[in-house]
C-alpha positions in Angstrom: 99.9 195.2 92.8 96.5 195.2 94.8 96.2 198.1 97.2 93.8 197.9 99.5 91.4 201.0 100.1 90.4 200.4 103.7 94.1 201.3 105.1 96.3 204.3 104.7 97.9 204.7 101.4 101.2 204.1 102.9 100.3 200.4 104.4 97.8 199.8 101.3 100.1 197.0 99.7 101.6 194.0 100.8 105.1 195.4 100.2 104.6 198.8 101.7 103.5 196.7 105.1 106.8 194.7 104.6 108.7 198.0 104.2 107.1 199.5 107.4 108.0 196.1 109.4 112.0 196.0 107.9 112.5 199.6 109.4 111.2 199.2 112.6 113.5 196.3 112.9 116.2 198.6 111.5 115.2 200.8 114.2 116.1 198.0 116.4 119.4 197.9 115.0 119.7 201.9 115.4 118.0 201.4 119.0 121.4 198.9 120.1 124.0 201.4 118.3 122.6 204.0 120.8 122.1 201.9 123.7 126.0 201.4 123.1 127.4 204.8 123.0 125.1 205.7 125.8 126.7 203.0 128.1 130.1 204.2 126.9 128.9 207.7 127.6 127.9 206.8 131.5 130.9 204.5 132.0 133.2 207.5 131.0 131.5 210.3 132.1 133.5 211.2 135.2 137.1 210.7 133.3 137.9 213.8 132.7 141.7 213.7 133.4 143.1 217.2 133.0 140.2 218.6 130.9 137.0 219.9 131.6 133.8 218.6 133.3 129.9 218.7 131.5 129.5 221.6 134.2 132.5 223.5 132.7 131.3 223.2 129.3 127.9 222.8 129.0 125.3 225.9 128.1 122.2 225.4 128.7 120.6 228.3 126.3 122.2 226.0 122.9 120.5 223.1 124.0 117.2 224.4 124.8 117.0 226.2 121.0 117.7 222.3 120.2 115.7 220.3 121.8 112.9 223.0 121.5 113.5 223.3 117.4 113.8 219.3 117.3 110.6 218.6 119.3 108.6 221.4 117.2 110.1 219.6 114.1 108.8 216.2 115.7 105.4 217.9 115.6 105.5 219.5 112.0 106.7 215.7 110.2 102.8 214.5 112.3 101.2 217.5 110.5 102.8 215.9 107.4 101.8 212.7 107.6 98.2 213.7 108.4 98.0 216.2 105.1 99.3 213.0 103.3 97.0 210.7 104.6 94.1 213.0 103.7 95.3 213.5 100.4 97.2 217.2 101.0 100.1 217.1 98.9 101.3 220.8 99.2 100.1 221.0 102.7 102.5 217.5 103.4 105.3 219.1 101.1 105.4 222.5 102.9 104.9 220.4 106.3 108.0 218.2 105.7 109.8 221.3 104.3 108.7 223.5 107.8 110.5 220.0 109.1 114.0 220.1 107.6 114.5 223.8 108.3 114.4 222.9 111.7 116.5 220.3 111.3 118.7 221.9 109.3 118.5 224.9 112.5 119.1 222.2 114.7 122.3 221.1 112.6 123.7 224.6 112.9 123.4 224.7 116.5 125.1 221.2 117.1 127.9 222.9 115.0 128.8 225.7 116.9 128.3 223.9 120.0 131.5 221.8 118.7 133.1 224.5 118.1 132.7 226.0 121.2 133.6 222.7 123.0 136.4 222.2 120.9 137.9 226.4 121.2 137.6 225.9 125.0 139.9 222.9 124.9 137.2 219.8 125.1 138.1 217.8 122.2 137.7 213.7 121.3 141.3 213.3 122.3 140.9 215.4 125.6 139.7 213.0 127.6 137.6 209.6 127.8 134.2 211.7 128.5 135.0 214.1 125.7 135.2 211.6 123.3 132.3 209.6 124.1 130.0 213.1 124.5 131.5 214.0 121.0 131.1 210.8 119.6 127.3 210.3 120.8 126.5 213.6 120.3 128.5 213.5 116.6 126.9 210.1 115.6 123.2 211.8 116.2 124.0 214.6 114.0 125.1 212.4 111.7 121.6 210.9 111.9 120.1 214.1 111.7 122.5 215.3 108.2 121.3 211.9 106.6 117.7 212.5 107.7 117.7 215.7 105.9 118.9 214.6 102.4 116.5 211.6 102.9 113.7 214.2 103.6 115.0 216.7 100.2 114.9 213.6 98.2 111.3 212.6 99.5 109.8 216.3 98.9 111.1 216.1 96.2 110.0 212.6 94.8 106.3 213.6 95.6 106.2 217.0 93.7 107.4 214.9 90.8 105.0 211.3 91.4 102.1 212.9 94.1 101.2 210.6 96.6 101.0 207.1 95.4 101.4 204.0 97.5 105.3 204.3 97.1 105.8 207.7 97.8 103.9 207.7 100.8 105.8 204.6 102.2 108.7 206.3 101.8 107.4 209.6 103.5 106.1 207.6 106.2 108.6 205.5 106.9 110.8 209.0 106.8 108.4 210.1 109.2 109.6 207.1 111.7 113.4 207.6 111.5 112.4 211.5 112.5 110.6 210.7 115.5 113.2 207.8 116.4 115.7 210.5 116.3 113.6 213.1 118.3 113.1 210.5 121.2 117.1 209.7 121.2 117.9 213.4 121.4 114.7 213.2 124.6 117.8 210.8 126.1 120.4 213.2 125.6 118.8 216.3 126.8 118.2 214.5 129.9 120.7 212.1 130.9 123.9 214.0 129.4 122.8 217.9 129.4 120.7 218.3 132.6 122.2 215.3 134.4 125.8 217.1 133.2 124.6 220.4 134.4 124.0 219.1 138.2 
């Protein structure tokens, strides 16, 4: 394996740069399955039948502490991947730790945010726009539970290996799904929460 010392340990093989390339083009993938439930999400957001409207259900103090803990956590995975690339392990450990906590925050949230939607009566089978908020809103969270037992396993892999060429790949590449996920949540704080809210 030649690794080349002029780049970041993460892009310092021929394989990690092919790694890096495959997920952005997964992103791409990710990017469409989004794009999708958003259109849903607009073409159904004012059938509401007999149940309730974004106005009657949203809160708008739940989603600030979430967007607010996401964006921070958005910041704290950068801090990460700058101790790694400077050769920091515990700084980047305790960074991507600081990271899923608020994640993990962020999770717990969502969660009683369904609960509250569904004690109040807005449910996937309520109606068309309750199913497509849950869904969206669901399928993001889902993102989010995957991203932090990706994360766990990546802490965990450098305490054990340090930072080699592979393990910082993988932290890095981490590092992109996070941000891809803070941007998508960007979309949902403003075009189905505030938007909602009006």
């Amino acid at each position: 394996m030649k690794i080349d010392h002029s780049l970041p340990l993460e892009y310092s093989t021929d394989q990690n740069q092919m790694n890096i390339l495959g997920f952005w083009i997964f992103l791409g993938a990710e990017i469409m399955l989004f794009a999708t439930l958003f259109a849903t999400y607009f073409t159904l957001v004012d059938r509401t039948g007999s149940g309730p409207s974004g106005a009657e259900i949203f809160e708008i103090t739940p989603v600030l502490i979430e967007t607010f803990v996401l964006l921070t956590s958005s910041f704290t995975i950068g801090l990460g991947v700058h101790a790694m690339r400077i050769g920091h392990k515990k700084a980047m450990m305790s960074f991507f730790a600081v990271t899923l906590l608020l994640g993990l925050t962020f999770l717990g949230v969502e969660i009683y945010e369904f609960i509250h939607y569904v004690h109040i009566g807005a449910g996937l089978q309520t109606s068309a726009f309750t199913a497509s908020l849950l869904t969206t809103l669901g399928t993001h969270g889902a993102h989010v539970t995957l991203g932090l037992f990706w994360g766990l396993f990546i802490i965990l892999q450098v305490k054990k290996d340090g930072l080699t060429p592979r393990t910082t790949n993988k932290a890095f590449i981490f590092s992109l799904y996070w941000h891809f996920l803070d941007v998508v949540w960007i979309f949902i704080f403003s075009f189905v929460y505030l938007k909602g809210l009006m």
